[in-house]
C-alpha positions, -999 to 999 in steps of 0.1 A, spaced: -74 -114 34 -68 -83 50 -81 -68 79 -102 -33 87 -77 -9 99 -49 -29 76 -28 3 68 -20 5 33 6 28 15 -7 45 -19 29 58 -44 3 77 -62 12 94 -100 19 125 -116 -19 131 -111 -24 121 -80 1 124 -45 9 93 -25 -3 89 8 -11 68 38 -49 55 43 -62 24 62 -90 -2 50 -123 4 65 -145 -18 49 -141 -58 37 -172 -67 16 -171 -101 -8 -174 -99 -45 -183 -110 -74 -156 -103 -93 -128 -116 -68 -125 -124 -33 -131 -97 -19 -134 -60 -24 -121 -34 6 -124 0 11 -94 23 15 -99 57 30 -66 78 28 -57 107 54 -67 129 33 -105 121 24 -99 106 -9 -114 73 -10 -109 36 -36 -122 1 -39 -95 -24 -42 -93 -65 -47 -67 -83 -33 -45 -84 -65 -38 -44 -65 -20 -49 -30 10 -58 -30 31 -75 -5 65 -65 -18 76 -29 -19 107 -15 -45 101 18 -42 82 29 -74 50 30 -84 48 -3 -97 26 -14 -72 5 14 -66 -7 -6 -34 13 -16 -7 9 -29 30 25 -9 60 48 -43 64 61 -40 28 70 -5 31 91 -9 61 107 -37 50 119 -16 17 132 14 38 149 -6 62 167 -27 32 172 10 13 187 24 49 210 -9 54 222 -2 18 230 33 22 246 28 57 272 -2 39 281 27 10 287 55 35 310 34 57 
């Protein structure tokens, strides 16, 4: 489960631009576990379950979700790459 202020990555779409946002609600539902409320930096806002967040970032909009943990662990594997090919 996550927590209220859990900041969560968005990679958005050709519609819509990524962005950072935090979760400010948790509330249970029917449907799933849970159901949290994301509000982005900007204003926009979404419901999400669990199952849209991902835990593992690649850096595409696969998972259109991602924590603040995954993200950082994918630029810091991307930057360890690109420092081995420039040496």
């Amino acid at each position: 489960m996550y927590e209220v202020g859990q900041e969560i990555y968005y990679t958005g779409d050709m519609a819509n631009r990524s962005g950072w946002g935090k979760i400010t609600k948790v509330e249970p539902c029917v449907y799933d576990e849970y159901v949290y409320t994301y509000e982005m930096a900007d204003g926009r806002v979404f419901n999400l379950t669990p199952k849209i967040i991902g835990q593992k970032f690649e850096g595409h909009a696969g998972t259109r979700f991602v924590t603040l943990e995954a993200y950082k662990a994918y630029k810091k594997k991307v930057w360890a790459q690109y420092e081995k090919e420039s040496a």
